[in-house]
C-alpha positions, -999 to 999 in steps of 0.1 A, spaced: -202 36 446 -205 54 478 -174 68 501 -187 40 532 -181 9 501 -152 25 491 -134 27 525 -145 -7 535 -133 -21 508 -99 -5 512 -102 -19 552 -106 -50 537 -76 -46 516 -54 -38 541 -68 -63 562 -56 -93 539 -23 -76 536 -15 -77 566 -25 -115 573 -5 -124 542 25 -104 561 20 -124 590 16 -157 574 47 -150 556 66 -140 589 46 -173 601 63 -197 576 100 -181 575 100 -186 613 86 -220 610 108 -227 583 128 -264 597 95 -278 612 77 -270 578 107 -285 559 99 -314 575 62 -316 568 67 -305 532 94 -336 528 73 -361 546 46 -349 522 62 -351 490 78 -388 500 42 -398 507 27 -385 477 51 -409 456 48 -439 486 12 -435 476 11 -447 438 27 -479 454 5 -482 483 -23 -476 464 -16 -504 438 -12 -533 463 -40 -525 479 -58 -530 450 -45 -565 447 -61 -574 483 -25 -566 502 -35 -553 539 -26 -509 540 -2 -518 567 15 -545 548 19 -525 516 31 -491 538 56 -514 557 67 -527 523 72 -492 511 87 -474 538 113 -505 536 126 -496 501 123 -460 508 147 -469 538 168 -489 520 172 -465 491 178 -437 513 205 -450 535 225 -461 502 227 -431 486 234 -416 520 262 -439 525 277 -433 487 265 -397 487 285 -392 521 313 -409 508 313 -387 477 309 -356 496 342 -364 524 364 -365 496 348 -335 476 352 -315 510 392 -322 511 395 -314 476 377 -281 476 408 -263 485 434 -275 462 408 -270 435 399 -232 446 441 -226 446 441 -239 415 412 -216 399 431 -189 418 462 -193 398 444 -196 363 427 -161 375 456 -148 380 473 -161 347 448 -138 328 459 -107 340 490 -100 316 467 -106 287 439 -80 302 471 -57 305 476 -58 271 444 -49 263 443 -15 289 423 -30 312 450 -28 348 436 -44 380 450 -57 411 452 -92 427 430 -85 452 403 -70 431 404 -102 407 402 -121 436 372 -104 454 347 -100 420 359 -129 400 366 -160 422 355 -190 405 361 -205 447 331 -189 460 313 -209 434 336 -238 447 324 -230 487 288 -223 476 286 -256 464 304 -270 492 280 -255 514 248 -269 496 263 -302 497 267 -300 538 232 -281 541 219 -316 521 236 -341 542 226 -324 576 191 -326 565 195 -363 559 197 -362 597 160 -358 602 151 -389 579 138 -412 604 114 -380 616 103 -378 583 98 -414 575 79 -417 609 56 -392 593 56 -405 561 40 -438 580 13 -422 593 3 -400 561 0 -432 544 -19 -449 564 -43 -421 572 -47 -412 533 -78 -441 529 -94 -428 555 -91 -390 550 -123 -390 524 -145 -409 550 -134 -383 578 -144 -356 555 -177 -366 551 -184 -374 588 -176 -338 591 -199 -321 566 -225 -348 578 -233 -361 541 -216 -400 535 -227 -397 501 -208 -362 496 -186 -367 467 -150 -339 458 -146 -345 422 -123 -310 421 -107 -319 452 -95 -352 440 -84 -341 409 -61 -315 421 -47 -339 445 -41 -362 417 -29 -339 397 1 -330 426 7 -367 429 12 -371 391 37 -342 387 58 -351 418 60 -387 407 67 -378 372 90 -350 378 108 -369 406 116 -405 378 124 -377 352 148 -356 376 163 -391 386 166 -401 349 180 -365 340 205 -367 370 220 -402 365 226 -390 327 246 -364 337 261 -381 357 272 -404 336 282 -376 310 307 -362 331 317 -398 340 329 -398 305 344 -364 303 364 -379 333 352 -350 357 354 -354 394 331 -363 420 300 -369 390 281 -386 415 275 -355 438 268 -340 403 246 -361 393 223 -360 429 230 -322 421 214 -325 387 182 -344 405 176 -321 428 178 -290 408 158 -302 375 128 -302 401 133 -259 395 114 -252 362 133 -232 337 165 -228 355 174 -256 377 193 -274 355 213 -244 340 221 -238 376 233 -270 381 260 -268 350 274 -243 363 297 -261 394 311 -292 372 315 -269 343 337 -245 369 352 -280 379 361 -292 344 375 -258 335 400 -261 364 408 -298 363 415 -298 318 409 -268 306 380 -249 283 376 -275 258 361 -300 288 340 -272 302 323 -267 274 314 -295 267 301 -305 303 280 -280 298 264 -287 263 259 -318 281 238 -305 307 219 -281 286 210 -309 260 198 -329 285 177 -300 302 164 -295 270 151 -326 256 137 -336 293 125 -300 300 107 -290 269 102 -326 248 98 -358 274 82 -337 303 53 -321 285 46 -354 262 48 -376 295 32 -357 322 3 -344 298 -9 -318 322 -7 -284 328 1 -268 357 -21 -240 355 8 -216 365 19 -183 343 59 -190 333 63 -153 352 51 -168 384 68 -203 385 99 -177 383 85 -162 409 74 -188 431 107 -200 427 124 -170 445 94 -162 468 95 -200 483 132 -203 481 135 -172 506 108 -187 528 117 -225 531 158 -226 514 164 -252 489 132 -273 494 112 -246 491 127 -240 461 127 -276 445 91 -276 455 75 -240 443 53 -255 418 27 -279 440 29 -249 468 20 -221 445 -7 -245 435 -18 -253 463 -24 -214 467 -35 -213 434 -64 -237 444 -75 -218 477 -74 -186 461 -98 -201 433 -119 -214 460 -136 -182 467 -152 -156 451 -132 -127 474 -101 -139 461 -103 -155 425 -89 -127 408 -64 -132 426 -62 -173 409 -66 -159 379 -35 -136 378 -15 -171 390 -26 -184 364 -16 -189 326 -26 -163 302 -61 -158 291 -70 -161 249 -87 -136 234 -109 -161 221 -120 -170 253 -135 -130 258 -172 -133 248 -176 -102 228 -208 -94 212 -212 -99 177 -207 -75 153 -240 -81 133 -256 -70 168 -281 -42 164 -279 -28 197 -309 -7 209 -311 20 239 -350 21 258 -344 52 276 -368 51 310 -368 88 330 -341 112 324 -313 92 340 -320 51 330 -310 33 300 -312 -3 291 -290 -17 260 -303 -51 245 -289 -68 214 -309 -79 188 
């Protein structure tokens, strides 16, 4: 290879780094328009499955997005009304509930003494305070209901998405001047994102309003806002749901004692379980075409980019990268490292019975064919 490839090539490199840098910058900046955009987009990727099966029974588009847009309206505004309702008296209770992990902190510290182990109030209080856990959650709980502010923005959108969706494939044709042009990969992948969200949103909603009835059981506060909790953090692969044990296992410790803890969360981590690694994969019957390694990833890349719905949707984005990585040759390698791991089997290797034969031509050629 000569020195002029070489240093184009590494011109090149730098070149896309410093585009991803400034996409990057691009998207953080943008990040509460594109919050709405990727909302608007994940509502209308489930409105569609409905849409799209009345108009299959001869209901006008308009009549069957009007019909849809209604119950999404409807179901919104209730569970804003009974999640708001939830979170006023969660907010007034955070305090007597972060006093009272306080004093149980504190109540540990003769039996630390007795094993050598001397530290003071404030100490305790700084590195092990079960209230920031308390004011975290409080704050997630805020940061959710303020977003609910945008909803009508986002069902506006949502209205138009739909209604454009038929049409899209026709306008994609006019443009590459071929009405017989057909995007079988294109509509598969686009499929395939619908599926998952509409799966992995009736799973989540089945997951959540388990646990929330577990800890209805247990007699825990506020399961509701656990429960919506448990819903929106299942949508994280691997660790969502042991995230979201932690807060109403904190909360059972403090309001009964270990016994109740512990078993809130068994709860949650049977439930993560059986939906996580036994319903999901059975159900969905797809694969993501992700490595484990970089949904992980995705997960902390997206959440520091876009906050919590970056987060609860890392999965369709990274595919959606994924996809236009894959859909050229400069940057495949680049889909194949997002990808899941490659079988040796897959490898062709040449067979060992191969009787492999060297023509030399000249003094510096060699061809190698196998007989």
């Amino acid at each position: 290879m000569s020195g002029h490839d070489t240093s184009h090539r590494g011109v090149r490199l730098l070149t896309i780094m410093a585009a991803s840098v400034i996409i990057l910058w691009g998207i953080y900046q943008a990040q509460s328009m594109l919050v709405i955009f990727l909302v608007a987009g994940f509502l209308a990727a489930i409105g569609r499955v409905p849409v799209r099966w009345m108009e299959q029974r001869r209901i006008p588009s308009v009549l069957a997005v009007l019909i849809v847009l209604s119950a999404m309206l409807v179901l919104l505004l209730s569970l804003g009304v009974v999640f708001g309702m939830s979170l006023n008296k969660f907010s007034d209770a955070v305090p007597s509930y972060q006093a009272r992990a306080q004093e149980m902190l504190l109540a540990l510290k003769p039996m630390l003494e007795t094993k050598g182990i001397v530290i003071s109030d404030e100490v305790l209080l700084t590195y092990v305070n079960p209230g920031a856990v308390m004011s975290l959650t409080a704050e997630v709980f805020t940061a959710l209901s303020s977003g609910l502010s945008n909803i009508m923005l986002i069902l506006f959108i949502v209205v138009f998405i739909l209604l454009e969706a038929s049409s899209f494939p026709a306008k994609l044709r006019s443009v590459l001047g071929n009405p017989q042009a057909a995007f079988p990969e294109l509509t598969k992948f686009f499929n395939d994102i619908k599926r998952y969200m509409v799966i992995k949103t009736l799973i989540s909603l089945l997951a959540g309003t388990l646990a929330a009835l577990w800890l209805t059981i247990l007699g825990v506060d506020f399961p509701i806002l656990w429960g919506v909790l448990a819903f929106l953090l299942h949508f994280i692969p691997n660790v969502g749901f042991v995230l979201a044990a932690l807060p109403p296992a904190l909360f059972a410790l403090v309001q009964y004692g270990g016994t109740s803890a512990v078993l809130s969360a068994a709860g949650y981590l049977v439930i993560g379980m059986v939906f996580g690694n036994i319903v999901e994969p059975r159900i969905m019957g797809l694969r993501l075409g992700l490595s484990p390694l970089v949904v992980f990833v995705s997960v902390i890349v997206w959440g520091n980019l876009l906050g919590l719905v970056g987060a609860l949707l890392c999965v369709p984005l990274t595919m959606i990268v994924r996809l236009g990585c894959d859909a050229s040759d400069a940057t495949r390698w680049i889909a194949v490292l997002l990808g899941p791991g490659i079988s040796l089997d897959r490898i062709p290797i040449m067979p060992r019975h191969a009787k492999v034969k060297v023509r030399r031509r000249g003094n510096a050629h060699s061809h190698i064919d196998g007989s």
